[in-house]
Every structure is written in structure tokens, then in C-alpha cells.
C-alpha positions as CSV (number, residue, x, y, z in Angstrom):
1,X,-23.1,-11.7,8.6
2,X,-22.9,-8.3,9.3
3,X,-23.8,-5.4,6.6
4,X,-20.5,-3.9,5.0
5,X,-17.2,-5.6,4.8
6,X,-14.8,-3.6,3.2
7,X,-10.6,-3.9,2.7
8,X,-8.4,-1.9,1.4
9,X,-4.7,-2.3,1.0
10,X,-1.3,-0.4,-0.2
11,X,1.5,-1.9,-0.4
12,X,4.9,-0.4,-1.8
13,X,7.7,-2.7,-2.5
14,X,11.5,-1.2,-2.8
15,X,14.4,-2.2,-4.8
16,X,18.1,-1.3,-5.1
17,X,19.3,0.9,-7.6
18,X,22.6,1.3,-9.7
19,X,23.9,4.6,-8.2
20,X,23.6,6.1,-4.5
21,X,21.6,9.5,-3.5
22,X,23.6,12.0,-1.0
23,X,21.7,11.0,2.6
24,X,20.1,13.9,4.7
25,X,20.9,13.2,7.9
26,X,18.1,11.1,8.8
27,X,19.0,10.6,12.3
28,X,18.6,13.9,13.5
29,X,15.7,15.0,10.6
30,X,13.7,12.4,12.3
31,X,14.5,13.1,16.0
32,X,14.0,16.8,15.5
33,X,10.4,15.3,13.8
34,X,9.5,13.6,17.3
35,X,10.2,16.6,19.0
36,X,7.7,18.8,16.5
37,X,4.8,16.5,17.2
38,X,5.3,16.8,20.8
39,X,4.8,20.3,21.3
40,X,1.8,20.0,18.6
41,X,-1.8,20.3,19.9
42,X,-3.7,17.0,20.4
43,X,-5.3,17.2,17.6
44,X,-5.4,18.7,13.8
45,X,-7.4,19.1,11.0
46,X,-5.3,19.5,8.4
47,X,-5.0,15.7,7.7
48,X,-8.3,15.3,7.1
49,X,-8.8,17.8,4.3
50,X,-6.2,16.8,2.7
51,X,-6.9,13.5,2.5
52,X,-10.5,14.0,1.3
53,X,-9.0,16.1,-1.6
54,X,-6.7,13.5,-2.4
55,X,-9.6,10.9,-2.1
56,X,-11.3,12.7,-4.9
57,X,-8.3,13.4,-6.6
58,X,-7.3,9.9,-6.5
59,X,-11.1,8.7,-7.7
60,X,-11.3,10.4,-10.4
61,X,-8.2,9.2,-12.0
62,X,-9.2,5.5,-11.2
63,X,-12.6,5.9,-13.0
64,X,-11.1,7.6,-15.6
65,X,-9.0,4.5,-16.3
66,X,-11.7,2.5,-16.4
67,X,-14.9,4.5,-17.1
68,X,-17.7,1.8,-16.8
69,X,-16.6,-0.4,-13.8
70,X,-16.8,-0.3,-10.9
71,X,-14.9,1.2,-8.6
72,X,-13.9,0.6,-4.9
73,X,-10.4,2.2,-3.0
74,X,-9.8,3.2,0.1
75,X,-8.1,6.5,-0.2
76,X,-7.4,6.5,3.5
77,X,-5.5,3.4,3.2
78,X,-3.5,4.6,0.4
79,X,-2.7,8.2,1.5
80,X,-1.2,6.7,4.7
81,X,1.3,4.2,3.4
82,X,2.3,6.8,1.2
83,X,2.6,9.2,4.4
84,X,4.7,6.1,6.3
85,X,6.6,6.0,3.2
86,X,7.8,9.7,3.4
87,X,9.2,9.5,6.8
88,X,12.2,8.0,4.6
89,X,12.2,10.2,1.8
90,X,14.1,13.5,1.9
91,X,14.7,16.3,-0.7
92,X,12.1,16.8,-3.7
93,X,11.7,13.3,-3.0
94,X,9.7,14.3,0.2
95,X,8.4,17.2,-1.1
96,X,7.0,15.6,-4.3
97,X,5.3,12.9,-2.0
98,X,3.5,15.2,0.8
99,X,2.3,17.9,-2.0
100,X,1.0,15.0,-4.1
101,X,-1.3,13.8,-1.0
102,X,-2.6,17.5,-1.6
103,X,-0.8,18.6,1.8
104,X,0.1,22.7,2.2
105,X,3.7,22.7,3.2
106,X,3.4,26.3,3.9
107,X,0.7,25.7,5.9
108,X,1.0,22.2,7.5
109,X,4.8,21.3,8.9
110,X,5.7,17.7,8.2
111,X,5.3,16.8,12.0
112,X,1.9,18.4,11.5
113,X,1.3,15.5,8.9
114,X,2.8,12.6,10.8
115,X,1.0,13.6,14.1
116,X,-2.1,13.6,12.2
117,X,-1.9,10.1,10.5
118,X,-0.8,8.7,14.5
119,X,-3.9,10.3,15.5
120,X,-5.9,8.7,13.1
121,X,-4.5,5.4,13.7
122,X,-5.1,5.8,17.5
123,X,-8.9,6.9,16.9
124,X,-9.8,4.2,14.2
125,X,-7.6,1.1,15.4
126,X,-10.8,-0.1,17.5
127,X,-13.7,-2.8,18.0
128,X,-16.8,-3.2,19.7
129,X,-20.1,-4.2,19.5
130,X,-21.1,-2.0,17.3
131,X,-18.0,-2.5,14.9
132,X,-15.0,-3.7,13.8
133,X,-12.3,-1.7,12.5
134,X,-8.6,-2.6,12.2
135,X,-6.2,-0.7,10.7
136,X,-2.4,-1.3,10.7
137,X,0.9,-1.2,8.9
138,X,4.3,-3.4,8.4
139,X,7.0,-3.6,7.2
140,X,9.0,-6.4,5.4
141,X,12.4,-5.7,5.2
142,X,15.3,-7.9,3.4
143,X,17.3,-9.7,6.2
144,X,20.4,-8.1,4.8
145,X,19.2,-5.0,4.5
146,X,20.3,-2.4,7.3
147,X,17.5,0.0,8.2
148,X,18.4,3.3,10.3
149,X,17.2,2.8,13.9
150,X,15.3,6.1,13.8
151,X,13.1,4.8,10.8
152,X,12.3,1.7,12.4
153,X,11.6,3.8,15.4
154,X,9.2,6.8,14.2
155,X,7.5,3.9,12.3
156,X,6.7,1.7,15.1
157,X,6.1,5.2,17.6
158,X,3.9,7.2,14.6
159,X,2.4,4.6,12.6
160,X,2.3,1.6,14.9
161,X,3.7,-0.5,12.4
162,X,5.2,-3.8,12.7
163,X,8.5,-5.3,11.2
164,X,9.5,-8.6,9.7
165,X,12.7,-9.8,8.6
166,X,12.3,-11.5,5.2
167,X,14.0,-13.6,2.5
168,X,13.7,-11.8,-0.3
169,X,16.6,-14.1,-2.1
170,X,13.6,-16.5,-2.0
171,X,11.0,-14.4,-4.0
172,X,8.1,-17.0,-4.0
173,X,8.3,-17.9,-0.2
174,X,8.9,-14.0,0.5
175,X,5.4,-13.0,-1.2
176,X,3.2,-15.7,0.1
177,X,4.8,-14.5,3.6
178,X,3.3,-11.2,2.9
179,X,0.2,-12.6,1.2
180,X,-0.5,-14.7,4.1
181,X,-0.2,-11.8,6.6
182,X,-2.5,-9.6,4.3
183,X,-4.8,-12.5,4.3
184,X,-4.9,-12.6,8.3
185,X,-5.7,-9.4,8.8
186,X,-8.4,-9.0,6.5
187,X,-10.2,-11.7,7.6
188,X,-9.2,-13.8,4.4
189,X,-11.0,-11.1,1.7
190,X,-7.8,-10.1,0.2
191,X,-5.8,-14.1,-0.8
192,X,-3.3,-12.6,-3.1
193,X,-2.1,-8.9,-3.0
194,X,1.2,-9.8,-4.3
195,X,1.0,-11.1,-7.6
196,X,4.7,-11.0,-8.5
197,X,7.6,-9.2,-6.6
198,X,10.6,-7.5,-8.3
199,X,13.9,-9.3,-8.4
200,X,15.5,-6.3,-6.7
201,X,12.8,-6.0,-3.7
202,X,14.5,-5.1,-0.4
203,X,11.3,-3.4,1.7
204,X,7.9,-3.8,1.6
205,X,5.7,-1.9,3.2
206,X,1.9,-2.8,3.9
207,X,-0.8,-0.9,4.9
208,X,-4.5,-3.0,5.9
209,X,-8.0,-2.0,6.6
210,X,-10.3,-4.5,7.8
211,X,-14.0,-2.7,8.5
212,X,-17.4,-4.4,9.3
213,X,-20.4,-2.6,10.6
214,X,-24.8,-3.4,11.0
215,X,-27.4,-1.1,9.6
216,X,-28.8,1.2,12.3
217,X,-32.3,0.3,10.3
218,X,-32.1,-2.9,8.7
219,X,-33.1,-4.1,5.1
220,X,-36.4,-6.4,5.2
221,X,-35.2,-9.8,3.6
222,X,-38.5,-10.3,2.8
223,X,-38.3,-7.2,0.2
224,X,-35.4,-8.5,-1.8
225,X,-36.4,-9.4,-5.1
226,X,-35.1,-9.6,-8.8
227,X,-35.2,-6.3,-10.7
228,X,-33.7,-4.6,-13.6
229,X,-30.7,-2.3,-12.8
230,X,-30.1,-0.2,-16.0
231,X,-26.1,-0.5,-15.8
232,X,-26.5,1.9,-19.5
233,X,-28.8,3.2,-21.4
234,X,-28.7,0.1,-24.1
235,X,-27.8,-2.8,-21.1
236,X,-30.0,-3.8,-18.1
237,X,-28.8,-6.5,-15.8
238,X,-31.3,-8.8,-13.2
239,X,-29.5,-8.4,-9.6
240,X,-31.3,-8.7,-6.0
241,X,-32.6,-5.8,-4.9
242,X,-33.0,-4.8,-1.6
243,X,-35.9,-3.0,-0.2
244,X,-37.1,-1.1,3.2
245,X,-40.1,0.8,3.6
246,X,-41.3,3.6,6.0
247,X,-37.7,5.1,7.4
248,X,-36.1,8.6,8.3
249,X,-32.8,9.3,6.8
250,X,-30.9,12.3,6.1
251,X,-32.0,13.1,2.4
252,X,-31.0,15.9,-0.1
253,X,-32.2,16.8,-3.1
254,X,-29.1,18.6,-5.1
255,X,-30.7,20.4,-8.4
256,X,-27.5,22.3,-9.3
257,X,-25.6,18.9,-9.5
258,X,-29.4,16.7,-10.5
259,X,-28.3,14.4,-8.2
260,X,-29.8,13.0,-4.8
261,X,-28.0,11.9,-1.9
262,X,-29.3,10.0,1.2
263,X,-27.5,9.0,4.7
264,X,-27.8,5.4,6.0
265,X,-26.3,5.2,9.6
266,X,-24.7,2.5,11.2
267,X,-25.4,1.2,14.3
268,X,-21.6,2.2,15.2
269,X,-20.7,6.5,14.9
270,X,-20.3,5.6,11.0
271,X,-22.3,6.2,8.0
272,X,-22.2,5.7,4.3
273,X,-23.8,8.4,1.6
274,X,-25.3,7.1,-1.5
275,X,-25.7,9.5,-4.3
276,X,-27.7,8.4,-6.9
277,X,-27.4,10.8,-10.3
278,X,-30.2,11.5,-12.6
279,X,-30.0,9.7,-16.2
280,X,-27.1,10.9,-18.0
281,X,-25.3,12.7,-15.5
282,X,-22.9,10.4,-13.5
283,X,-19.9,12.4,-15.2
284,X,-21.1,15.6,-14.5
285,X,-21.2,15.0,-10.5
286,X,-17.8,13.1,-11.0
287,X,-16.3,16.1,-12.5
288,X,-17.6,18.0,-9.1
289,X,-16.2,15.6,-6.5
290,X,-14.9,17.7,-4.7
291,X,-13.9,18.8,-0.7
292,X,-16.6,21.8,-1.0
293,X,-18.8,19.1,-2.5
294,X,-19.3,16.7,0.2
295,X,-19.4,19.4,2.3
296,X,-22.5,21.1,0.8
297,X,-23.7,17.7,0.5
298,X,-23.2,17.2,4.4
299,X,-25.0,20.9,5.2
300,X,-27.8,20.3,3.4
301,X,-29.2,17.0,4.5
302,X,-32.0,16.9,6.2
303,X,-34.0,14.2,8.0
304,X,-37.0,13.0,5.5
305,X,-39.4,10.5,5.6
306,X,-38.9,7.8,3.1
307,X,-41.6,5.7,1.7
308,X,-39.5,3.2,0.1
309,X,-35.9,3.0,-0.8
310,X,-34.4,0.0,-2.9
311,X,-30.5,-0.7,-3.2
312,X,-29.0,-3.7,-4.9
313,X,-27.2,-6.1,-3.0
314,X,-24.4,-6.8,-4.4
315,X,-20.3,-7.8,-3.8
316,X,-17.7,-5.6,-5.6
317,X,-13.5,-5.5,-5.7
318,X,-10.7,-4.0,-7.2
319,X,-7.5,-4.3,-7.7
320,X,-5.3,-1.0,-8.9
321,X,-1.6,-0.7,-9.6
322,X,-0.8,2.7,-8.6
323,X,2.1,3.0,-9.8
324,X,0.8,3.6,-13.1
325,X,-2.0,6.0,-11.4
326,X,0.0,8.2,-8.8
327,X,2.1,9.7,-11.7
328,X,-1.0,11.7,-12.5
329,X,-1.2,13.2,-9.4
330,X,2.3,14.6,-9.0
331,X,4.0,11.5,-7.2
332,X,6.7,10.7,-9.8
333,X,9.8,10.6,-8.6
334,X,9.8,8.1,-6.1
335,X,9.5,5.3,-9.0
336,X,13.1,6.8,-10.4
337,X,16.0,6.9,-10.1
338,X,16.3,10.1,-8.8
339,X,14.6,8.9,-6.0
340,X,16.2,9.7,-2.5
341,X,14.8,7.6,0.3
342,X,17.8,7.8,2.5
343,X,16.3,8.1,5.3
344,X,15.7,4.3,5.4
345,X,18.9,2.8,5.3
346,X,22.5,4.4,4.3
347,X,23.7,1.2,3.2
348,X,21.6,0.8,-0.6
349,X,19.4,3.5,-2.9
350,X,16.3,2.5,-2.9
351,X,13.5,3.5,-5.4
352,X,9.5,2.2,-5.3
353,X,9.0,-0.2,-7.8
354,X,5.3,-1.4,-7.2
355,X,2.3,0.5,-5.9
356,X,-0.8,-2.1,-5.4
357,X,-4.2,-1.5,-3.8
358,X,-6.9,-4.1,-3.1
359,X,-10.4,-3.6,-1.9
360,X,-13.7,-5.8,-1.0
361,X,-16.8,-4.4,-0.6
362,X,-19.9,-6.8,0.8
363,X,-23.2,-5.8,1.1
364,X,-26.2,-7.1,1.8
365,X,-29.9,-6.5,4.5
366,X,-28.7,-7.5,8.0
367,X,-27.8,-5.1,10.4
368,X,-29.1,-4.2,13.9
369,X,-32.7,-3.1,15.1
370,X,-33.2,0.6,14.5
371,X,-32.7,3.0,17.4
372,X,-35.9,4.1,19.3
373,X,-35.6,7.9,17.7
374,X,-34.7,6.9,14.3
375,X,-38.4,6.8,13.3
376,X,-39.0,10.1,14.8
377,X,-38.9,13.0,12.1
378,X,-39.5,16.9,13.4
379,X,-38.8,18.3,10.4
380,X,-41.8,16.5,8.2
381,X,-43.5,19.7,6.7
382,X,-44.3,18.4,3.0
383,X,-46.8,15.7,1.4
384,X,-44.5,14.7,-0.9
385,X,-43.6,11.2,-0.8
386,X,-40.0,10.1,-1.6
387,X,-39.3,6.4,-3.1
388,X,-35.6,6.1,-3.8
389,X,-35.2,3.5,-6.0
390,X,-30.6,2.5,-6.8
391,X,-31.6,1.1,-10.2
392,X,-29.1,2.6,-12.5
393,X,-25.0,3.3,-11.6
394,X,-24.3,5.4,-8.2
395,X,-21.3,6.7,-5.8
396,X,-21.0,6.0,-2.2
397,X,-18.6,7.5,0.5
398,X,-18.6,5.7,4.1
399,X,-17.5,8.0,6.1
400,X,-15.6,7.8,10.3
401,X,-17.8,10.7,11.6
402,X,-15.5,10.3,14.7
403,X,-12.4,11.6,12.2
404,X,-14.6,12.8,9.5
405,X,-12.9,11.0,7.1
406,X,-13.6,8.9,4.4
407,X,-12.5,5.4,4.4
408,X,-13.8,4.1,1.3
409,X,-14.8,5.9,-1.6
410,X,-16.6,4.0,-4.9
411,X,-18.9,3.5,-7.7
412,X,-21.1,1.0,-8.7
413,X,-22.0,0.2,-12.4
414,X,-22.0,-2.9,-12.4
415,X,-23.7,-4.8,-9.2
């Protein structure tokens, strides 16, 4: 077994609804779309800010929910299968949708956005050696159901996404359909994202991340004992924690936020940040989550020699219906009846009736030998010896650095 093993999956599941919504014309919005991202640079930024805002956004919200569990999302996942929604919104629907994934219309066109997420999907969508990382959509549309040929087109040509026609008059043999393709591509982690599906379902659309990567310096199995991991200040749990002595990692000390964050690189161009709050003061770097955060955080690290650095090993999941969450981040409208997603088909109104997200995260000590510089440190000037011990709750990010973006975002309260 490798070191992380993460999933993360969105899936939004349509139904039909009493009265029809007057259709754009989607055929020419989305050809005019294509035509956009063509004459758009290679490559854009403005996806990736976004969607660390809305990571954050979207965090805080979950934990607020559920204050003292854990907590494991991808926001990635999530912000683009709402993004592959909106190519069949139109109106405020669309509006609602791209400003609630914290996107600048002003600033950043809509073929901006699109040409961003295809970019994504192109530079992540890979597997080597060194890692494996799948990412991918589908669709499952009702074999009655007459989807516009531009739709199915922009979403196969900008989000590479597949397209299965389904028996949704047979609602049991229609989710296990869908359960069984989550459950393929995610290497059987997620068995059953699809509890229940509405009577009325006529699309669903899925959206998987299957990610598994080695650390660069491995954890000593030989280090792994019991200890105490204070998940409050009046409960402490036993769990297995891991241990590795005598390593350089990025390291920063934050005293504004009394926090301290280390880097642990992967043998692949990936890393995750751990940031480990001082007693009493997890909600106070939640509340500063933030774009400018990470940044800073990013900046200031600095290569330091460790003398020992525990972190329990441990197996956490989740699963989130967001669409009891999204609400409180401005996407509303698409779960009502005002909802115009004509841009899908002409032939029904459709409206979102489910929003659910499911995410694994494994891990444990293996990973790769460590590169021949990583135990080189120039920047060693002080005596003072660091032990880093992940006894009480703490956040991690992993984070592409090849797109700079965050594919999982969590905490851990409760190993």
C-alpha cells in the first residue's frame, strides 16, 4: 500500500418539474462558448483562485455543521461538477452558480471558467510511477430524456465526460448502475454514493477523484506506537502513532495565527500541509482560512531540520449532502423551481434535487526512499531543536503544485 488514498465525489441528480422555464438559446450560447475558449491563452489563473476561496468557503460551512468531527471534502471535486453543471444553466440560474464558486464575472468570462476546469482535467487526469490520479465525469441521463446535442458535446469536448443511457423508471437498478461505476473508479473506496434517488430523477451527473501517492521520506514502522491523542481538553483517545526522526521539511512557525505548519512532499510533484494549532485555538485559524492565508503560509516556509515529528495513522470519511450546505454559499436557486437549466434539454424543466459528496482518506508510513538532497538543509542557522508531535486535532491541505490547487481539504479530530 501506498501512503494517501483519498476520493472525493459530487454527484447532482435532476428531476422534472411542474411548469417550464423560457430556454436561452442554448445552441448557439454554447457554440459561441467554444469559440471563446479558443481564442483564450493556454492557460489561466483565474480558476485556481477561485476555487481555493470556495475550498475555504466551502470548509468552513462543513465544520460548522459538525464542529468536532472530522472533516474530509474535496472542494476540487465539488467546484467542478458544479462548473459541468452550469454549462446548462442560463439566466440567474447561471449567474447564481458561477458567483457562488466565488468566480468574478466582471473579471473572468464564462469561457474563461470552462477553459480553466478543461485545463485542469487535462493536467491532473494522469498516472505514473510516482502517482496515481484519476479524475473524470459522467453523465446518466433518463433513456427518454432528449438532451441538446451541444450539451452533450461541450461536456464530452470541456469536461471529458462520459454518458450513459439509464432506466430511471427502474430506480433501484438505476442507482446501483451508478453506484457500481462510482465504485470502479475509485478503486472500490466509495460502495454506495447513492443512498436513495428521487422518483422524478432524469440526469445525474458524477464527478470522481481517485488519488494515491508514497512519501518522499518515509514513516519508520518501527516508530509506530500507541499514544494519547487529546481529541478535547476533557477526552484522550489511544490511536497508532506514527514517528520519523532526523528529516528536512519546509516548516513555519505562524505566531500571529499560534499555529505551525509543516510540508511533507511526495515522491510525485504533490505535497500535503499539516497545520497543527496551539491548545485552544483550532477555531481561531478556521476563522482565518483563507486565499491570503495559505499563501502567507506557502511564503514563509522554510526548510528546517526536524528532530522528530509524530502523526497518527489513521482512516477518515465523509459523507455531506450539499444540498443542504450550498444554500449558504449563495447557490440557491438551482434546487427550485425557478431554476432554468434549459440548456440541457428543451423537452422537460429540470431542477437539482440532490447534492452528495463522498470522500476517503488512508493514511499510514509507506512511501518511497527519500531523494538524495532531501536531507540536505542550507538554511540551518539556529540550535533549536523542533519535535512536532500531531497529538491533539489538526487541518491538512494536499495540494497539485503542478495546478496549485487543492484537491482535498480536512480536519482531523477524531483519528
Amino acid at each position: 500500500m501506498s501512503l494517501f488514498l483519498a476520493l472525493g465525489l459530487l454527484v447532482a441528480g435532476l428531476c422534472s418539474r411542474v411548469h417550464c422555464v423560457p430556454a436561452d438559446d442554448p445552441a448557439s450560447k454554447i457554440v459561441t462558448l467554444k469559440d471563446q475558449i479558443k481564442k483564450l491563452p493556454a492557460h489561466n489563473t483565474a480558476v485556481v483562485s477561485s476555487n481555493t476561496d470556495f475550498a475555504f468557503s466551502l470548509y468552513k460551512q462543513l465544520a460548522l455543521t459538525n464542529p468536532h468531527e472530522n472533516v474530509i471534502f474535496s472542494p476540487l471535486s465539488v467546484s467542478m461538477a458544479l462548473a459541468f453543471l452550469s454549462l446548462g444553466a442560463r439566466g440567474p440560474t447561471l449567474t447564481e452558480l458561477l458567483e457562488g464558486l466565488k468566480f468574478n464575472l466582471t473579471k473572468t468570462p464564462e469561457a474563461e471558467i470552462h477553459q480553466g476546469f478543461q485545463h485542469l482535467l487535462s493536467t491532473l487526469d494522469r498516472s505514473s510511477n510516482l502517482l496515481q490520479l484519476r479524475l473524470g465525469n459522467a453523465m446518466f441521463i433518463d433513456e427518454q430524456l432528449e438532451l441538446l446535442d451541444k450539451f452533450v458535446q461541450d461536456a464530452h469536448e470541456l469536461y471529458h465526460s462520459e454518458a450513459f443511457p439509464t432506466n430511471f423508471q427502474d430506480l433501484e437498478a438505476a442507482r446501483r448502475l451508478i453506484n457500481d461505476y462510482v465504485k470502479n473508479k475509485t478503486e472500490g473506496k466509495i460502495v454506495d454514493l447513492f443512498k436513495k434517488l428521487d422518483p422524478l430523477t432524469k440526469v445525474v451527473l458524477v464527478n470522481y477523484i481517485y488519488f494515491k501517492a508514497k512519501w518522499k521520506t518515509p514513516f519508520n514502522p518501527n516508530l509506530t506506537t500507541e499514544a494519547d491523542f487529546h481529541v478535547s481538553k476533557n477526552r484522550t483517545v489511544r490511536v497508532p502513532m506514527m514517528g520519523i526522526r532526523a528529516l528536512t521539511v519546509p516548516y513555519f512557525r505562524d505566531e500571529e495565527l499560534a499555529c505551525t505548519v509543516v510540508e511533507l512532499p511526495y515522491t510525485s510533484n504533490d505535497s500535503a500541509l499539516f497545520i497543527l494549532p496551539d491548545d485552544g485555538r483550532m477555531a481561531a485559524v478556521e476563522a482565518k482560512l483563507l486565499p491570503e492565508t495559505l499563501r502567507r503560509w506557502r511564503d514563509f516556509l522554510q526548510p528546517r531540520w526536524i528532530v522528530e515529528l509524530y502523526l497518527p495513522k489513521f482512516s477518515i470519511s465523509s459523507d455531506y449532502r450539499l444540498h443542504e450546505i450550498l444554500p449558504q454559499l449563495g447557490i440557491e436557486e438551482i434546487f427550485g423551481d425557478n431554476a432554468n437549466l434549459s440548456g440541457i434539454t428543451n423537452t422537460k424543466p429540470l431542477k437539482v434535487s440532490q447534492v452528495v459528496h463522498s470522500a476517503v482518506l488512508d493514511v499510514n508510513e509507506e512511501g518511497t526512499e527519500a531523494a538524495a538532497a532531501t536531507g540536505i538543509d542550507i538554511n540551518v542557522r539556529s540550535l533549536e531543536r523542533i519535535a512536532l508531535h500531531f497529538n491533539r486535532p489538526f487541518l491538512f491541505v494536499i495540494i497539485s503544485k503542478d495546478i496549485q490547487s487543492i484537491i482535498f481539504l480536512g480536519k482531523v479530530t477524531k483519528p
